[in-house]
VMD Tcl script that draws the C-alpha trace (Angstrom):
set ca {
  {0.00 0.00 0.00}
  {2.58 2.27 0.77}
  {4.82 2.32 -2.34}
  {1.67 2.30 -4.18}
  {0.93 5.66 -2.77}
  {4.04 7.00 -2.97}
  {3.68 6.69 -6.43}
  {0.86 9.43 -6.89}
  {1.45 12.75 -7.68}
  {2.82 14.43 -4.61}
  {3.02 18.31 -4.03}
  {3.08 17.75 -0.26}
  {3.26 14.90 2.54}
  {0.04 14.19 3.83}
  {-0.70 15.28 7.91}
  {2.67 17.86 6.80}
  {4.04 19.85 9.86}
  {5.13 22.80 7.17}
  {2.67 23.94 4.76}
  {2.97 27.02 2.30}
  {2.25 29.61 4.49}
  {2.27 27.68 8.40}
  {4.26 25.58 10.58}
  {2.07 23.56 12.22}
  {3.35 22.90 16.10}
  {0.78 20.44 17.36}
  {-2.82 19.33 16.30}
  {-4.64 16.35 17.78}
  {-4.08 16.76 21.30}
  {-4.99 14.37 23.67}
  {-5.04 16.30 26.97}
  {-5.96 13.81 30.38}
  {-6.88 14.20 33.83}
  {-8.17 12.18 36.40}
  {-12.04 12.40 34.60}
  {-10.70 11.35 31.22}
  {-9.87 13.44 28.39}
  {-10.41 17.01 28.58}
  {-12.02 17.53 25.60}
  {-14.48 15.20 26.21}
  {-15.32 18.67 28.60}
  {-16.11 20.71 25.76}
  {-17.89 19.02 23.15}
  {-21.23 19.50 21.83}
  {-22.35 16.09 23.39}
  {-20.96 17.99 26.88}
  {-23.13 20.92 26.49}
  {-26.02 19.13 26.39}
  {-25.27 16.87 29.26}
  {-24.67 20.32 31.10}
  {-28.53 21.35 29.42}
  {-29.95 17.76 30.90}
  {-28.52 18.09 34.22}
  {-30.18 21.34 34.74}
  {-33.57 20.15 33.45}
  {-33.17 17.35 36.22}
  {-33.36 19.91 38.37}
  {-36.61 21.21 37.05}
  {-38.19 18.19 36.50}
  {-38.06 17.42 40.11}
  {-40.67 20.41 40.55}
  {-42.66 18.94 37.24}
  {-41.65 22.22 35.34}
  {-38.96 21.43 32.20}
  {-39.63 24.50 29.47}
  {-38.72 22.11 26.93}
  {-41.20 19.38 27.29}
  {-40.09 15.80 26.53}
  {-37.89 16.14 24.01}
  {-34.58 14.52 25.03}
  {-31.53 16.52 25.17}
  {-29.33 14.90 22.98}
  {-31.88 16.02 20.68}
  {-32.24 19.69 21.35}
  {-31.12 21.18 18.23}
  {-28.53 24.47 17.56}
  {-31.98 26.39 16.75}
  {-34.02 25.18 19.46}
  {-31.29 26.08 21.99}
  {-31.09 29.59 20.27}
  {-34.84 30.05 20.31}
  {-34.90 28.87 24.08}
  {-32.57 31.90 24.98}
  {-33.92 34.31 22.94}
  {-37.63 33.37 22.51}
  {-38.53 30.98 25.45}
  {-39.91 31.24 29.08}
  {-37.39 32.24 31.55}
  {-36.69 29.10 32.84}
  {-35.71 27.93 29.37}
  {-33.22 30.94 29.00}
  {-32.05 30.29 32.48}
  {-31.01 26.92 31.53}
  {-29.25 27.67 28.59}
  {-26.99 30.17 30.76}
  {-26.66 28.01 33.28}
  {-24.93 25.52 30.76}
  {-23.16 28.61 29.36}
  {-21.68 29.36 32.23}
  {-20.33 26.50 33.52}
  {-19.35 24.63 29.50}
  {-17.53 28.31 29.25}
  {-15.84 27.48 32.21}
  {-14.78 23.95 31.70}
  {-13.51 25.51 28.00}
  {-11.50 28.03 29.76}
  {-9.26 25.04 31.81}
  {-8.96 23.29 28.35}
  {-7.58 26.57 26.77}
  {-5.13 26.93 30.28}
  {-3.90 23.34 30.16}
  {-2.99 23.96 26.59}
  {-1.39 27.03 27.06}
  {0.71 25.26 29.82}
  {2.57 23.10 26.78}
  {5.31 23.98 25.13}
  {4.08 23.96 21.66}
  {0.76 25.82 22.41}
  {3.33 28.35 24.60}
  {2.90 31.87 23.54}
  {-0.60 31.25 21.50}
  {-1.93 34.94 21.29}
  {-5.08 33.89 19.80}
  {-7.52 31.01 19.59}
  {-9.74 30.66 16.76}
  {-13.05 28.50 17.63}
  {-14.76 26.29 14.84}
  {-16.56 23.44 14.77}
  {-20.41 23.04 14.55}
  {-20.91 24.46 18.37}
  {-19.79 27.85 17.10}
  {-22.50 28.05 14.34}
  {-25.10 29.29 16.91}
  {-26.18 32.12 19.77}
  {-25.57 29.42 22.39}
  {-22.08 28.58 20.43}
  {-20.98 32.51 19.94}
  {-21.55 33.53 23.92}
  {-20.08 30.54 25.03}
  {-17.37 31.35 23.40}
  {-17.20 35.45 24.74}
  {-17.86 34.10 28.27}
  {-14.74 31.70 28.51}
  {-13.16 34.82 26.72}
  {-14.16 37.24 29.53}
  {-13.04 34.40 32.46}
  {-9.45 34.01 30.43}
  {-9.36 37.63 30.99}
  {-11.03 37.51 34.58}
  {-7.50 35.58 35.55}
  {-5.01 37.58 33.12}
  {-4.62 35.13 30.51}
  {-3.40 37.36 27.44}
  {-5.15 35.83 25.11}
  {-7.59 36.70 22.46}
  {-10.44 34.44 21.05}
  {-12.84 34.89 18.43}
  {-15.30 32.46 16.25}
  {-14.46 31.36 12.93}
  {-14.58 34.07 10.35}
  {-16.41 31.43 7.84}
  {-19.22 29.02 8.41}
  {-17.93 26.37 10.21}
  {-19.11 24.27 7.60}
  {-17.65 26.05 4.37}
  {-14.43 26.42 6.11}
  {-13.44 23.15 7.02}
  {-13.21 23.14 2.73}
  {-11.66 26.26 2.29}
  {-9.10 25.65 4.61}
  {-8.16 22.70 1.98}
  {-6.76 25.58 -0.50}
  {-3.88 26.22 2.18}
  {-2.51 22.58 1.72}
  {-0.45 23.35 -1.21}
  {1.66 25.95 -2.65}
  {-0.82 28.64 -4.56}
  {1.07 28.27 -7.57}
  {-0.31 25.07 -8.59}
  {-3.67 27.12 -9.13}
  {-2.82 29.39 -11.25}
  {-5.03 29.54 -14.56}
  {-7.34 27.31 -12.27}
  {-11.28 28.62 -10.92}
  {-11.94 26.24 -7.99}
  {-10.25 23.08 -6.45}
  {-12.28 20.05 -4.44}
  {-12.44 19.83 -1.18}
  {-13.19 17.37 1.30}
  {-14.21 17.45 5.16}
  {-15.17 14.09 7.03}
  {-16.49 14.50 10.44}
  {-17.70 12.23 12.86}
  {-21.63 13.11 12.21}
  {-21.28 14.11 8.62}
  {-19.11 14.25 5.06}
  {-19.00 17.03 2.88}
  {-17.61 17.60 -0.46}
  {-17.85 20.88 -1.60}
  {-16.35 23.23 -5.02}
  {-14.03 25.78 -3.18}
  {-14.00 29.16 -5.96}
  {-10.47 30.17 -5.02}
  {-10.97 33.97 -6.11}
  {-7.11 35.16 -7.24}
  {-8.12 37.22 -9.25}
  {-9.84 38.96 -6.48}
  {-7.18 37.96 -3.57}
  {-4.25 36.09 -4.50}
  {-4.02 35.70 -0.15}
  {-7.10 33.74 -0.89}
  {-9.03 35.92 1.39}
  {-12.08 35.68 -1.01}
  {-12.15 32.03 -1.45}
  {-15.58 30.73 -0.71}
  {-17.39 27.64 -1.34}
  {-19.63 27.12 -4.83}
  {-21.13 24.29 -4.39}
  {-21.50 21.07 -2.18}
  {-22.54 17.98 -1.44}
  {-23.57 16.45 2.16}
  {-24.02 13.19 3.22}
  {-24.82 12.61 7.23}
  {-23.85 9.09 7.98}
  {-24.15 9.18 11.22}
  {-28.22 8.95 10.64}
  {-27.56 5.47 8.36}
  {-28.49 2.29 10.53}
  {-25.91 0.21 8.51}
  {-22.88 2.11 6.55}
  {-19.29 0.14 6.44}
  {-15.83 1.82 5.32}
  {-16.56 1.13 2.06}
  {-19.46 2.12 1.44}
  {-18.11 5.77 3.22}
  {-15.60 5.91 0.32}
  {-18.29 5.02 -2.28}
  {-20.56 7.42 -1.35}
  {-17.46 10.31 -1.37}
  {-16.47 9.28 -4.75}
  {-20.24 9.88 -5.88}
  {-20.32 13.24 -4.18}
  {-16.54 14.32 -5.90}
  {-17.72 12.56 -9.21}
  {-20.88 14.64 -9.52}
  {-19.41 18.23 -7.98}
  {-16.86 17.30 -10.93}
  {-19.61 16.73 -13.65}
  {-21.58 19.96 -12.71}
  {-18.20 22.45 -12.38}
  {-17.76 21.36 -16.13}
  {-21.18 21.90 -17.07}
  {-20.98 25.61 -15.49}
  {-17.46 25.53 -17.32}
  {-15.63 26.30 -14.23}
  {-12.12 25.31 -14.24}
  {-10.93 22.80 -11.68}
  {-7.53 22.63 -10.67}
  {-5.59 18.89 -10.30}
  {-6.45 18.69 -6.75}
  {-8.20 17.53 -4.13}
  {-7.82 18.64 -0.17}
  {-8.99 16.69 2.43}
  {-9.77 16.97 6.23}
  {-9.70 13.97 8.05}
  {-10.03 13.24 12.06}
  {-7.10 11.52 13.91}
  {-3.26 12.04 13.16}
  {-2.43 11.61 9.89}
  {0.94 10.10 8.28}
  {3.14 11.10 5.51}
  {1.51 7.90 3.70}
  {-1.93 9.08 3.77}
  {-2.76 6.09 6.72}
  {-4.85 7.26 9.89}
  {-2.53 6.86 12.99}
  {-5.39 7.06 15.71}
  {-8.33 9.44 16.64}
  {-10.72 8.15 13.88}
  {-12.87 6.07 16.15}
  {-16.20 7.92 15.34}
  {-15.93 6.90 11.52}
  {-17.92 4.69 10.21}
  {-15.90 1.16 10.08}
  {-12.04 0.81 10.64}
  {-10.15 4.07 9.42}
  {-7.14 3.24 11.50}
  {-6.25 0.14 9.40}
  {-2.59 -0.02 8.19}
  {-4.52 -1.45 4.82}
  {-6.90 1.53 4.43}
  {-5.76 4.47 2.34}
  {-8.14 7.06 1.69}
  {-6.25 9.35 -1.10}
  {-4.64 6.11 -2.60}
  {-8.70 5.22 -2.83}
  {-9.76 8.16 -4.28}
  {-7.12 8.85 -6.68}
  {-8.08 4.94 -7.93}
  {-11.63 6.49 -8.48}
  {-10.54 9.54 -9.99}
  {-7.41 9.30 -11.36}
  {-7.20 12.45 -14.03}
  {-9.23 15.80 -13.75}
  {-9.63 18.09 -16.80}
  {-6.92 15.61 -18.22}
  {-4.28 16.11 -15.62}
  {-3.12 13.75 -13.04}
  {-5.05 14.32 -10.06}
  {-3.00 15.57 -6.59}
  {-4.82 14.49 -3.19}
  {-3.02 16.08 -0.04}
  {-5.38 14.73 3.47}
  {-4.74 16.37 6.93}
  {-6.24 16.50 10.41}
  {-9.81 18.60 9.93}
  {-8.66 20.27 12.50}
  {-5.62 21.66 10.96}
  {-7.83 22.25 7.73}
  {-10.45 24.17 9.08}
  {-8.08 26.38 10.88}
  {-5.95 27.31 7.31}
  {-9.51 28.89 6.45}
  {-8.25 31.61 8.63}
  {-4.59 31.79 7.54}
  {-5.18 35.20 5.69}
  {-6.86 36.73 8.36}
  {-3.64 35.66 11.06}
  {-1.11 38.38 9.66}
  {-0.96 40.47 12.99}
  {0.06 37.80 14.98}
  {3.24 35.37 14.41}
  {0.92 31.61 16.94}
  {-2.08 31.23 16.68}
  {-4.73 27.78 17.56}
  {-7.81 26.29 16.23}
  {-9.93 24.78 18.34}
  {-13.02 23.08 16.68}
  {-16.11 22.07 19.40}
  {-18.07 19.28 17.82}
  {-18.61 15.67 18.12}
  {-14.94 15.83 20.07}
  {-12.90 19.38 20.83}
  {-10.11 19.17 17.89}
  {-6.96 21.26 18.18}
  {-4.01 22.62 15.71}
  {-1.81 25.44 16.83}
  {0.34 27.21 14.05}
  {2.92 29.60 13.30}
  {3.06 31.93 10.68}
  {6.01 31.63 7.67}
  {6.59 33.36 4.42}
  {4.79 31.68 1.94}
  {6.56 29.66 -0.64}
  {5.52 29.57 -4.53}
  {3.73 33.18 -4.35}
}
mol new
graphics top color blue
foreach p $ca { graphics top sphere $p radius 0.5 }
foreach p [lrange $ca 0 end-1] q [lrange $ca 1 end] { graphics top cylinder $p $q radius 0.2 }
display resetview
């Protein structure tokens, strides 16, 4: 498997620690303590348990504002609509989880700061699907407020893009921006633990050559953790469909895709394209010495627009943090934390960019 891959057109190692325009000093940290793993603290599975515990208090008086519909299940919207829209006790709940999920964020963000490659962070950048929301964005300003509360001298602020788009545009920062040129758009790819999304990233040069105006076209979803029965295999057929037909519909619309094809993947990832670890919450065995996603995919779509196709896969972590890579210019470390089905992590540090 491995000299197969190594075989394929490479314009950068796969789960890289120097990209174009970063170093990257540490992503997929595994912080402990006594409880377990600390991000386990502040995930969106965690806020909710924080939700449920206070309804458990109001149920003992027979009064729970949101009825009978389990936690797990409370939505991004119906958590936003409870703070804004809902009875008192409903908002009271929701800042009662606030306050104390802001709280168990702000010990994460301390025990990282504590290592020596997070050392010196001046600003944390917070993704994942938790930040797409009310409840998400205040969460977010409280444990920024308690950071400052102890004199942490740190700055953090939500993810310029939709978490969503940017966990593809990020992909454009994987390899050197001259391998765009006379290109529109590239493919991207983002695999999460609830969903998979393949999107058309419109890289915008002409507009920004930084790739500040990048933004996603088009894309395709596919939520696999709602199938009763889906296998590794199947995972990888159903991303070939979704590349294959965001191929076939760029060429209808004549838009020009580069040779390339980004991906974000959970878990650490080798120079091979293998999955070390952290890819528990995919659907089958990612881990698997045997299972090579971009060897996969190139098999499946060897050549596009004629050209031999490039695949470059790193933590989605790391990926959705290079969305904000033109925006980190006033300051030389930076992190990306991502609140979702787990807390993922990348810190970086700004270079000169190579191949401008």
């Amino acid at each position: 498997m491995q000299d197969d891959s190594s075989t394929l057109p490479m314009i950068a190692a796969h789960g890289a620690d120097r990209l174009p325009s970063v170093s990257i000093d540490s992503y997929n940290l595994e912080l402990k303590d006594d409880e377990g793993f600390l991000g386990d603290r502040a995930s969106k599975g965690a806020f909710r348990d924080l939700v449920e515990n206070w309804r458990k208090v109001l149920r003992k008086s027979g009064d729970d504002p949101f009825g009978d519909e389990p936690s797990e299940k409370l939505s991004k919207k119906m958590l936003d609509e409870g703070l804004t829209k809902g009875s008192l006790e409903a908002a009271a709940v929701i800042h009662s989880a606030i306050e104390e999920f802001a709280q168990e964020l702000a010990l994460v963000i301390r025990r990282f700061l504590k290592l020596k490659a997070w050392k010196d962070t001046e600003r944390f950048v917070i993704g994942g699907g938790f930040r797409d929301s009310r409840v998400g964005e205040l969460s977010i300003a409280r444990t920024s407020i308690i950071l400052k509360a102890d004199g942490i001298d740190v700055e953090l602020v939500p993810i310029r893009n939709d978490p969503d788009e940017a966990g593809l545009i990020g992909a454009a920062h994987l390899a050197p921006k001259w391998l765009f040129k006379g290109y529109d758009a590239i493919l991207a790819v983002d695999i999460g633990g609830t969903n998979m999304r393949a999107g058309v990233v419109d890289l915008n040069l002409k507009k920004a050559a930084d790739l500040s105006k990048a933004s996603v076209w088009k894309f395709e979803l596919w939520r696999h953790a709602d199938e009763k029965k889906v296998d590794r295999e199947g995972a990888v057929d159903s991303l070939v469909k979704m590349l294959k037909e965001l191929i076939s519909l760029a060429e209808k619309e004549k838009f020009k895709l580069a040779p390339f094809i980004g991906i974000g993947c959970p878990g650490i990832i080798e120079k091979d394209g293998t999955i070390d670890r952290g890819a528990q919450n995919l659907p089958g065995n990612w881990e698997s010495s045997k299972f090579n996603l971009p060897l996969l995919l190139h098999t499946a779509i060897p050549k596009i627009g004629g050209e031999d196709t490039a695949i470059v896969m790193h933590n989605d972590a790391v990926v959705q943090g290079l969305s904000e890579v033109p925006f980190m210019t006033d300051v030389q470390h930076w992190g990306a934390l991502t609140i979702g089905t787990g807390l993922g992590n990348a810190r970086f540090t700004n270079r000169k960019a190579d191949g401008d």
